[in-house]
N, C-alpha and C positions, 0 to 999 in steps of 0.2 A: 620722357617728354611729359611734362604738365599740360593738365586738359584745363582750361578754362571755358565757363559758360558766362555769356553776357545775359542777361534779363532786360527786353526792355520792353518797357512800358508803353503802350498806347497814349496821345492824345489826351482821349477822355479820359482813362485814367489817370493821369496827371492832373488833369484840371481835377478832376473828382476829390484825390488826392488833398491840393490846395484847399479845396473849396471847406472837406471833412475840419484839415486840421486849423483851417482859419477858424472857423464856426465852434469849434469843441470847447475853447473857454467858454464863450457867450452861452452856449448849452447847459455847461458845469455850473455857471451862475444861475442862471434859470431853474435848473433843478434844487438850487442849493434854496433858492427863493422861494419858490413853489412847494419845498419837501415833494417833490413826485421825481424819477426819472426821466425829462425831457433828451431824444437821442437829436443829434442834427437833422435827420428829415421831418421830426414833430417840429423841431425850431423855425424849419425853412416853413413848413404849413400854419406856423403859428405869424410869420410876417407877412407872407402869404395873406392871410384875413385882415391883418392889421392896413396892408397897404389895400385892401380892396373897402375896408369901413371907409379909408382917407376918400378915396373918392367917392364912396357914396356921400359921404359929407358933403365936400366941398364940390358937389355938382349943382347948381343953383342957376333956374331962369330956360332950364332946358327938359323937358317930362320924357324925352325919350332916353337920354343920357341918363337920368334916374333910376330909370327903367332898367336897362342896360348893367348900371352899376348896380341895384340890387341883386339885380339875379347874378352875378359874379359874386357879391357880399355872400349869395341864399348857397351860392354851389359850392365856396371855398368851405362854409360852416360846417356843408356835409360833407365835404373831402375831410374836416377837422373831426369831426365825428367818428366818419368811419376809419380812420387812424387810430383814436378812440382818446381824443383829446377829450378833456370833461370843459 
């Protein structure tokens, strides 16, 4: 009698899965650009910032939204930091 085992995956995993091997060219391009090793969660932390400058930018006529979006811009920078992005 043949045993067979199924493996299955979770959910998150899966998506996770997706998510890695979507992202890993756009990674390899980055690092290839940069000369530095960028993995997919430096990438994710690195859009991460990009999309939190967009709206500090483009917050205009409003001081508390400002507000708001800097300190999101000031907390991503140290989440990119302590990753140990330069």
């Amino acid at each position: 009698m043949k045993k067979e085992m199924a493996l299955r995956i979770s959910l998150k995993e899966r998506v996770k899965l997706y998510v890695v091997n979507t992202l890993d060219p756009i990674a390899k391009t980055l690092s290839d650009c940069l000369e530095e090793n960028i993995s997919v969660g430096k990438l994710l932390r690195i859009f991460h910032a990009v999309l939190a400058f967009t709206f500090l930018v483009f917050t205009t006529g409003n001081a508390w939204l400002s507000v708001l979006f800097l300190v999101w811009f000031a907390l991503t920078l140290a989440d990119c930091r302590r990753a140990g992005i330069k």
